[in-house]
Structure formats: structure tokens, C-alpha cells
N, C-alpha and C positions, 0 to 999 in steps of 0.2 A: 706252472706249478712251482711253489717253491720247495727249499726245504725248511724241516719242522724248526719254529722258534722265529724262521724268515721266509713269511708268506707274504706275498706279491697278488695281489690279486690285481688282472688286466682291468682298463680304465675302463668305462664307457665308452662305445664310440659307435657312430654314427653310421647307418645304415643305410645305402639310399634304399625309395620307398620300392622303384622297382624289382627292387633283389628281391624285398619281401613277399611278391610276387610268384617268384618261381616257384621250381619243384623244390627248391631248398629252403627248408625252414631254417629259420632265425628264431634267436628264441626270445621271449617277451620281456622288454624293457629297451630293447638298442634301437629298435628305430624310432629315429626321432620327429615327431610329426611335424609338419610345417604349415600345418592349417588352425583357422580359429577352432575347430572344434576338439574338447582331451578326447588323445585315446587311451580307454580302458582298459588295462592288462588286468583280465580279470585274473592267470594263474597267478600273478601278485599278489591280489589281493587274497584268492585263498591261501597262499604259505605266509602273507601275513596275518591269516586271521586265527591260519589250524596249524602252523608251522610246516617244514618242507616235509615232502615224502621221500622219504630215504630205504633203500635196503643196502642189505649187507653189514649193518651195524654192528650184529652179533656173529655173525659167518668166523669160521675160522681160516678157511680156505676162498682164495677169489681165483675163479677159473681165467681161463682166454676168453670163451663164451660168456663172459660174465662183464667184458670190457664197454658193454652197450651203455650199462647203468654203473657200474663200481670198476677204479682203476687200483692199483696197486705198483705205483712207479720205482718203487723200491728204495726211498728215501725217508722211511721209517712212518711215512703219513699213506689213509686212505681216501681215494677220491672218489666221493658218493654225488652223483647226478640225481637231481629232484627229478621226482617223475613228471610232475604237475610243471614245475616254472625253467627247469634245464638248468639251473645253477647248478655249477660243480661244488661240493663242498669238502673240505680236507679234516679228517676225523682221525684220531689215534683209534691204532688197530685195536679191536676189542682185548681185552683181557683175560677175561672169563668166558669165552662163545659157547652158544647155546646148541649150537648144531654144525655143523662142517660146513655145507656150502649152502649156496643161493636154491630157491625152490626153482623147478622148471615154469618155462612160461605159465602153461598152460595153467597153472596153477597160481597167480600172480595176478591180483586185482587192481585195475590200475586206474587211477584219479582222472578224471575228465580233464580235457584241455580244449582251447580253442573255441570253435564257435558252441558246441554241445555244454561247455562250462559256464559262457556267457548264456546260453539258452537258462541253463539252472538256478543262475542267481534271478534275471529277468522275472521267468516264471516265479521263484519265492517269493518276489517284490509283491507279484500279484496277488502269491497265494494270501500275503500277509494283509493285504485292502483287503480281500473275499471274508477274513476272519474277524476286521474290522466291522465289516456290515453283517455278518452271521451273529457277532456279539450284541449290533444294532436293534436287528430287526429280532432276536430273540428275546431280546430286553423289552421291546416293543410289546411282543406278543403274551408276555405275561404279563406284562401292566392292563392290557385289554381282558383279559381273561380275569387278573385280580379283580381289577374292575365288575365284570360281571358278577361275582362274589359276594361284591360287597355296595352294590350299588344301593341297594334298597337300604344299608343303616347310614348311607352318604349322602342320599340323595336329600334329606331334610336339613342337614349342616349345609350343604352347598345353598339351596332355595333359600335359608337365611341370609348368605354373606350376598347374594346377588341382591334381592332385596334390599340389604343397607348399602349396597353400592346404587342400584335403581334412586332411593332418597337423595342419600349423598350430591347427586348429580341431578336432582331436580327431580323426581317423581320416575314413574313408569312414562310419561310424554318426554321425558326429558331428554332418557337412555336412550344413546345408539348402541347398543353392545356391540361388539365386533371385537374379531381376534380370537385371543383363547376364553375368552367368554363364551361366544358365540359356539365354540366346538366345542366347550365343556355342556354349555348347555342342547346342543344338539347329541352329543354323546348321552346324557340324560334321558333325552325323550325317546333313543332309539331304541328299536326293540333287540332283544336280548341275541333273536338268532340272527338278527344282521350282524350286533357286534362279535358272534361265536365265529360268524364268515371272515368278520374282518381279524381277527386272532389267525384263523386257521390259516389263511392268505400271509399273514405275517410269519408264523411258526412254519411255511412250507417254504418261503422263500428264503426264509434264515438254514433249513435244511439243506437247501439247495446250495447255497452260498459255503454251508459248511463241507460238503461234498466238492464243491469245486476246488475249497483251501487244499482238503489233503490229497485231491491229484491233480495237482500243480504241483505241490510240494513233493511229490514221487517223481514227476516229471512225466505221468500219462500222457499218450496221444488223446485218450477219451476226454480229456479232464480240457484239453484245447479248445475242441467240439462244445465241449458245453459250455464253457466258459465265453465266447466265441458267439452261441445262439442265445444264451442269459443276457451275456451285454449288451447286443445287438438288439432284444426284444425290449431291453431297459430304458433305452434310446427315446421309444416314442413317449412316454408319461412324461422324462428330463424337458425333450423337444417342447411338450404343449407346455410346461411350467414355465417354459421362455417365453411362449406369446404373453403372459402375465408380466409380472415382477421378474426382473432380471436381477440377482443377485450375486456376489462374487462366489459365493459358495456352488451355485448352481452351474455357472460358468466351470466352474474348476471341476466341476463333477463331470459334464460334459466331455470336457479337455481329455479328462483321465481316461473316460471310457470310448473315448475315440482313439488315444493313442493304444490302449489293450488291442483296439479293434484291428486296426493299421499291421501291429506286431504280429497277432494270431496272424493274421492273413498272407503279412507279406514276409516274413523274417520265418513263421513256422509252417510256411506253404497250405496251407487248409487247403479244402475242398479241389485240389489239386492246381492250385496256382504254382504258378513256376516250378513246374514240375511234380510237385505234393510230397507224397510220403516216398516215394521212392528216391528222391533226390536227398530229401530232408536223411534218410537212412546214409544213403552215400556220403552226404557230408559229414554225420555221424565219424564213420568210419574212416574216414579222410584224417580228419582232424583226432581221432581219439584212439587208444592202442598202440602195441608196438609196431606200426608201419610209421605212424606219427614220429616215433620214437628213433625210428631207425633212418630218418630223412633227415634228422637233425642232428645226427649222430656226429662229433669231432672226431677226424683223422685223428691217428697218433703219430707222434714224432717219428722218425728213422729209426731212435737210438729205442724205441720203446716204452717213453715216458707219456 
């Protein structure tokens, strides 16, 4: 710590991996990996996205009990601990405080860390695909439905323009249609309460898709489960498309919902793999809270600084 006007802040330095290990946490950014793969500090990246969390900013009074998160060395600076990333920060005392002192814990909501944070962002990654295909297949299913609407003032403009593509291309012997021809034209002939099945079939899975967005994005247990049995049953339509035409889109779709599937399973224990919900809670609780908080906790000097 220094003093105001000549801040020092300590350098990076290198942590071996097994410290990071212990009961003693370290806090995110010092160790430094030594393998091909980054590692993700995800509280980084939320105080770079939301900036740090700080208390004590407006306090006018900083207790002894209050040295966990906010120091006060007595060198005219205060030193505010992010809650989420463990950076110290040095802040001029407030000016104007809004109330005396720090709230008690228990009253004191405190940002996710560790694996529960990396759980949060993962899950949103996915909530944000579920809302891509909820936007899909919802788009989908009113075009089907528009369609039925209006099929009968379309249907005679369409049977023209196949027509001069039929000549164009040599007669009705001539024409292979195939493609979106061929489904335009089979969309035509189909009867009305097939295509009201195939709308409903599309507007329920975009429901379903949309329900999964926002519990993911809550961070539901439930929202796992289903997310979990949807991909899972999405699986075999993807599978038979491959015995067809393999495409790189199809591929990537695949990919994707095999690693969702991978994640639920093994990173969010389902169905009680490695342990399931009850570990899944412990680690919870491990990593997030003031125990979290209190493990990572810097000694103070002798002198009290």
C-alpha cells in the first residue's frame, strides 16, 4: 500500500499451480498457466464488464470487523477489496457518507465467484443459442400458419411461375423439379390440418426453446433437466440428417449440442453423476460467500497497515 499521490501497486507474480490447490485461495489472475489451453478468469472478466464491487465507498466509519473487505491504514487512502475479483483498491475517503458504517453480513449480497460464476456465464452462452432457435422456429411457425391464410390467393401465382419454369426447361417431360420447388410444391398440395400440425410442432418447440432461454439465464436446476432431455431428444432427427447430406452447418450443430450435452452432465452433475445435486450445492458454497471470502483473506502487517 502506498501512500496517496505514490501508489505502488505489487507486480504480478507467479504462482506455482499447486498452491492453487490448497485450502488457500489465490486470487484470479496470478497463476500462471503453463499449458496449451487459456485459463478463464471468469471474475475478470465480470469487473471488466460490470466494474468491481466495492463496499464501504460511502461509509463514514470503517470498523476492525470491517477489515475482511475495507482497510483503512491511516495514510489518508481507503482500501476497498472487490468482492468478485480480490483486487485491493485505494479510494479517497468519502466526503459526503451516506450512513456510518458497513451493513452487517447478513445483509450483504455478494457476487458469485469461482466455479458458480463460470457455471453463470456458460449457462447464458446457452441461454443465448435456446433464443436463437426460439427466434427460429417461431419465425418458422408463422410463416406456416401465414401460409395457410393465404394459400388459396397464392396458390394460382405460384402454378403460373412453375409452369414457365416447366417450358423454360423443356416442357412438363423435361422438368426434374427438386429442391424448393419440389417443397413449395408439396406444401401446395398438402392438406391444411397437416400443415396446422406442422405450425403447432414448430410454435411448441420454439416455446419450449423459449422456457429453456430464461432458466438458464436465472440459473435454474430445472431449466438443466430440460435443456439436458430437449438436446438429447434433438440428437436423433441431427443423427439421421447425417446419413444424408453431411453439411458443415449440420456438423457444427451436432458439435454444439454434444458439448451442451458433455457440460449438463459432467461440469453440472445431472441425474446424479459425480455426485449430483448435493455436491454440485457444496461446491456452490465452497467457492461462493464469505467463507470463500474469508480463505483468501490478506494478513495484515505488524504495524497495522
Amino acid at each position: 500500500m502506498g501512500r496517496s499521490g505514490d501508489h505502488h501497486y505489487p507486480p504480478l507474480v507467479a504462482v506455482d499451480k499447486e498452491l492453487a490447490r490448497t485450502a488457500v485461495a489465490v486470487p484470479p489472475g496470478v497463476v500462471h498457466t503453463t499449458s496449451w489451453r487459456p485459463k478463464f478468469h471468469y471474475e475478470l472478466i465480470g469487473c471488466g464488464l460490470r466494474g468491481h464491487a466495492l463496499l464501504g465507498t460511502d461509509v463514514a466509519e470503517v470498523r476492525p470487523e470491517d477489515d475482511l473487505i475495507v482497510r483503512e491504514p491511516g495514510d489518508g487512502l481507503r482500501w476497498h477489496r472487490c468482492l468478485r475479483c480480490d483486487s485491493w483498491i485505494p479510494l479517497e475517503r468519502p466526503g459526503a457518507p451516506t450512513r456510518r458504517h458497513l451493513a452487517d453480513r447478513a445483509d450483504i449480497e455478494l457476487p458469485l465467484r469461482g466455479r458458480p460464476l463460470r457455471d453463470r456465464y456458460v449457462l447464458r452462452l446457452i441461454a443465448l443459442d435456446r433464443v436463437v432457435h426460439f427466434i427460429a422456429l417461431g419465425g418458422l411457425a408463422f410463416v406456416v400458419f401465414l401460409f395457410i391464410a393465404k394459400r388459396a390467393s397464392y396458390s394460382d401465382t405460384f402454378y403460373k411461375i412453375l409452369d414457365a419454369i416447366q417450358s423454360a426447361l423443356g416442357g412438363p417431360d423435361g422438368f426434374r423439379g427438386g429442391g424448393i420447388i419440389r417443397e413449395l410444391n408439396r406444401a401446395f398440395a398438402a392438406k391444411s390440418s397437416t400443415l396446422y400440425l406442422v405450425g403447432l410442432a414448430l410454435a411448441g418447440y420454439a416455446v419450449l426453446e423459449g422456457v429453456e432461454a430464461i432458466g438458464l439465464w436465472l440459473g435454474k436446476r430445472w431449466a438443466e433437466y430440460l435443456t439436458f432431455v430437449a438436446t438429447a431428444l434433438l440428437l436423433i432427427p441431427e443423427l439421421y440428417e447425417l446419413t444424408g447430406t453431411i453439411t458443415v452447418t449440420k456438423v457444427l450443430a451436432l458439435v454444439i449440442n454434444l458439448a451442451v450435452l458433455a457440460y449438463l452432465l459432467f461440469a453440472k452433475r445431472l441425474f446424479g453423476l459425480r455426485g449430483g445435486g448435493r455436491v454440485e450445492a457444496e461446491a456452490h458454497e465452497r467457492d461462493t460467500g464469505w467463507p470463500a471470502l474469508e480463505r483468501a483473506r490478506p494478513p495484515a502487517r505488524p504495524d497495522g497497515a
